[in-house]
C-alpha positions in Angstrom: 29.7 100.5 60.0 26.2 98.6 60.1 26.3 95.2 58.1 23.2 93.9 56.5 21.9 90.8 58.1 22.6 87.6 56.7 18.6 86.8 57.4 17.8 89.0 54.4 16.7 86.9 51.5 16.9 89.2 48.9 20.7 88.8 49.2 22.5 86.2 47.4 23.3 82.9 49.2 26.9 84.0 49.1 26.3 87.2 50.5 24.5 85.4 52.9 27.1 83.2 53.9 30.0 85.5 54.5 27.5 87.9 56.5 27.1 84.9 58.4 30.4 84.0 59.1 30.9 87.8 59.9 28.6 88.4 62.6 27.6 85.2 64.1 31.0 83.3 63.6 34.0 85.7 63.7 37.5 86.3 63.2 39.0 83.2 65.5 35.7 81.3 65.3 34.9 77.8 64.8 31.9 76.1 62.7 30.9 73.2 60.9 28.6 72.4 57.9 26.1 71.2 60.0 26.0 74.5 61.8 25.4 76.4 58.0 23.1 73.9 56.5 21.0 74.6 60.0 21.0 78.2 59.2 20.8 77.9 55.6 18.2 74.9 55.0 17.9 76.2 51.1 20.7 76.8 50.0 22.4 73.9 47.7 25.5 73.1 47.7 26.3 75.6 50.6 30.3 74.2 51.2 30.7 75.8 47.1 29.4 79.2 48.7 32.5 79.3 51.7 34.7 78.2 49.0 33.5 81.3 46.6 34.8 83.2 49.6 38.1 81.4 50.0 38.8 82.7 46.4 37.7 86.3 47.8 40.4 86.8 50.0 38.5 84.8 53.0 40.8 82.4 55.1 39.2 79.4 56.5 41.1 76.9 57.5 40.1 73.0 57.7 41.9 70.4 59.3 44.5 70.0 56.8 45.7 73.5 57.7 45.3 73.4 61.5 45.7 69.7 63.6 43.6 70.7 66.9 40.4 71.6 64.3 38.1 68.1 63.7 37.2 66.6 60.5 34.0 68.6 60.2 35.1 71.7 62.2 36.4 75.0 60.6 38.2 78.1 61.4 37.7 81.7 60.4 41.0 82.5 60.4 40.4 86.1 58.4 37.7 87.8 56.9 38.6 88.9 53.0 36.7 91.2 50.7 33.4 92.7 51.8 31.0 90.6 48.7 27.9 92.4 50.6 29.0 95.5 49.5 27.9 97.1 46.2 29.0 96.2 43.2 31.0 93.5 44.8 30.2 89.4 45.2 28.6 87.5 42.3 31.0 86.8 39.7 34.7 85.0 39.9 36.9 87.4 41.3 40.2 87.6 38.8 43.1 85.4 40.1 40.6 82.9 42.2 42.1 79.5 42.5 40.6 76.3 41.0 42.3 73.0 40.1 44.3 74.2 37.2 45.2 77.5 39.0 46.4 75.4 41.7 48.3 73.0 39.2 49.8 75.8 37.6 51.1 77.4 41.1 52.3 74.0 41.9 54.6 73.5 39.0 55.5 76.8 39.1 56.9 76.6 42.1 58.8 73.3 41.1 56.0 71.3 43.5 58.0 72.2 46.8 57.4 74.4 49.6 58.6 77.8 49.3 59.5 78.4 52.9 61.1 75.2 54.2 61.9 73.4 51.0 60.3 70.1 51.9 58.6 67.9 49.2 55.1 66.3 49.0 55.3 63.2 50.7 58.7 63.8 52.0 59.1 62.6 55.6 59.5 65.7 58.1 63.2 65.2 59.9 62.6 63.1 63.1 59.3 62.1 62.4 57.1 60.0 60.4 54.7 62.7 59.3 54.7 63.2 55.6 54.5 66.5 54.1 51.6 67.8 51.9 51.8 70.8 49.7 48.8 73.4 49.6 48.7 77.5 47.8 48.6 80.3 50.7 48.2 83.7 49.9 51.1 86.2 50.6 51.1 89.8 50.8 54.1 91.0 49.2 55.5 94.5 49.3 57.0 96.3 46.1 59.6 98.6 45.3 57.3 101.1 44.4 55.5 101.1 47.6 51.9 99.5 46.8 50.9 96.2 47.8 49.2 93.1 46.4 48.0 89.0 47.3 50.4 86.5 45.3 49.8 83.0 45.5 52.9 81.2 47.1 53.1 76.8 47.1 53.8 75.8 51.2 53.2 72.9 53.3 51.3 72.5 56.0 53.7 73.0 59.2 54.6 76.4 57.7 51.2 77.6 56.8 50.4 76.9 60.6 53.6 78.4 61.6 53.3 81.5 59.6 49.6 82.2 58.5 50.6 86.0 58.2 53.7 85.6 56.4 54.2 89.0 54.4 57.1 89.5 51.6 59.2 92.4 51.5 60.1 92.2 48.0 61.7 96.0 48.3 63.1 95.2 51.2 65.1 92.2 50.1 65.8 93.8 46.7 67.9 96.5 48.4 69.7 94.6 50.4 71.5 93.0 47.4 73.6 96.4 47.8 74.9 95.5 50.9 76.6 92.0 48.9 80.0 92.1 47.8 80.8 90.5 44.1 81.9 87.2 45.3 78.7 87.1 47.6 76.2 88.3 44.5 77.3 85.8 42.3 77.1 82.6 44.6 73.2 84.1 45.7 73.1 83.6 41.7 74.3 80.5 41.1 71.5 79.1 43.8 68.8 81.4 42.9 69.8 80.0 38.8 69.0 76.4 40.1 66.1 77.4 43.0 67.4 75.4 45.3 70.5 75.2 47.5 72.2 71.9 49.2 73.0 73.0 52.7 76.6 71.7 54.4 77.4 69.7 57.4 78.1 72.6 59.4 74.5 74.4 58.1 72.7 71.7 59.1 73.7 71.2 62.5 73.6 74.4 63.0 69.7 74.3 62.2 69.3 71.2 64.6 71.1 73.5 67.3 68.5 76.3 67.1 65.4 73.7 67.1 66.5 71.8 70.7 65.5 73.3 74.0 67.4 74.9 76.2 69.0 72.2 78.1 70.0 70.1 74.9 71.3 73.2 73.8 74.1 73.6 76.6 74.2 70.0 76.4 75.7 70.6 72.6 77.9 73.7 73.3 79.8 72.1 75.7 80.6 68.6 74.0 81.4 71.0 70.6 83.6 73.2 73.6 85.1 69.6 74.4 86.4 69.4 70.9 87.5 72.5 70.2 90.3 71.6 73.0 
């Protein structure tokens, strides 16, 4: 299908903008502002138009969300809805994220990443990096079969590590069939406080899985030692 091109003034600055991104950028691409302001001498305020699109669906990642990208550089990581299409752009799309969305999310979420549990500020294990909190955007898959975007509070290692991340809600829900009892109720008692404290043996298991191969045989045969 034939896009219109972003030269056509008639079109809104926003419209604009993501056609932009679309054809002359792409999926994977880098830019910078200086590249858009270039292209886009008058237009205002033309960083407000890519974040109009962020709240659209459109990924674009700064450096906060991906280390090897500079200060001024970004990354279109995915292209979201079509706004050039009728009867689609101007206008705040339901569910687009400001600061108080974005507060909201936060507490929600009891101001922790979702995935690996760390908190903002909190030092990452073995290093001196400090964690920072930001909202990605999950797909999540229901019970019924249909799909939708939730917003979902991670930190910056694991929206890197997993900017596709998908939810299978159904799939996860069913699963609680294959629990006995005893198993149901402890899931409930660390689902009740959203959190779970994580043993000795849990954690060094974890450390196991992260070292390379070497250190790994390294480990298995001093534990071996032991279990003598």
């Amino acid at each position: 299908m034939t896009i219109p091109s972003w030269e056509d003034e008639n079109l809104g600055s926003m419209k604009r903008v993501a056609l932009w991104l679309a054809g002359t950028v792409g999926e994977g691409g880098i830019f910078t502002y200086t590249d858009l302001r270039k292209d886009f001498p008058a237009v205002a305020q033309i960083d407000r138009r890519v974040r109009d699109l962020r709240d659209r669906g459109w990924r674009i990642d700064t450096s906060r969300h991906d280390s090897t990208l500079g200060s001024d550089e970004r990354r279109l990581v995915s292209m979201g809805e079509a706004v050039w299409e009728n009867g689609k752009g101007p206008g705040k799309r339901a569910g687009g994220l400001n600061g108080a969305r974005r507060r909201e999310v936060l507490m929600r979420d009891g101001n922790f990443c979702r995935s690996c549990g760390i908190t903002p500020g909190e030092e990452y294990a073995e290093s001196y990096e400090t964690a920072q909190l930001d909202i990605a955007r999950r797909t999540v898959k229901h019970a019924d079969g249909s799909e939708s975007v939730m917003l979902i509070t991670e930190c910056r290692r694991c929206r890197m590590g997993a900017p596709r991340a998908e939810t299978d809600e159904a799939g996860t829900i069913a699963a609680l069939d294959s629990l006995g009892d005893m198993e149901r109720k402890m899931l409930a008692s660390w689902v009740q406080e959203d959190r779970r404290a994580f043993g000795r043996v849990e954690l060094l298991w974890a450390a196991y899985r992260t070292m390379p191969a070497e250190s790994r045989q390294n480990f298995r045969e001093a534990l071996n030692a032991r279990l003598l």
